[in-house]
Steps between C-alpha positions, in 0.01 A plus 500: 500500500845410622565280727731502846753323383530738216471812721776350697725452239435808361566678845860308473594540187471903583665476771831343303511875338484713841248482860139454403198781565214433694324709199628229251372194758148665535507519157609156388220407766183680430547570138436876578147392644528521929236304591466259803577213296831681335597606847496121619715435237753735549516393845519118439786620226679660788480203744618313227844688487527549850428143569725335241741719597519672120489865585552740799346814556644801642549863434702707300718709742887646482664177476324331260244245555369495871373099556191544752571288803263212642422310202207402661296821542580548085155480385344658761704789426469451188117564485530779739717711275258388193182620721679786577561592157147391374666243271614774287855521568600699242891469532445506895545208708727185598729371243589127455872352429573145388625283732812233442221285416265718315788604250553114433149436427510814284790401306341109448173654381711695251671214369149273383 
């Protein structure tokens, strides 16, 4: 099994290419198996970014990349829209974009 910190990494070195999918973080999370314990995961993976300030989520709209406001309320909406979606997103869903920091730790996890 991988662990967090590989998940993570994984998560940023995707997101050096273009904004990451919720698909590909449930993925890199449960292993294609959504069970309680993957779902835990995936949310402790996403507190993770949000916490450490790595990635952003937001929505794909006309402009671009839409940042959702109040960091704070992140995960909570982040678990809505995965509830809402049955943990299936299937190319639905939030996206994620590095942060300053996040594209720093990417590009020092690239280089060992």
């Amino acid at each position: 099994m991988v662990t967090d910190d590989q998940v993570v990494a994984e998560l940023l070195a995707s997101g050096l290419g273009d904004w990451v999918s919720l698909h590909d973080v449930v993925w890199l999370c449960t292993e294609g198996a959504i069970t309680p314990v993957a779902k835990s995961r995936t949310l402790r993976v996403l507190e993770r970014v949000y916490s450490e300030y790595l990635m952003v989520p937001g929505d794909l709209g006309e402009s671009g990349f839409d940042d959702w406001p109040q960091p704070n309320g992140w995960l909570a909406r982040s678990e809505a829209d995965l509830n809402r979606l049955d943990w299936r997103p299937m190319g639905d869903g939030f996206w994620l974009r590095l942060t300053e920091r996040g594209l720093q730790r990417a590009r020092r996890i690239g280089q060992s």
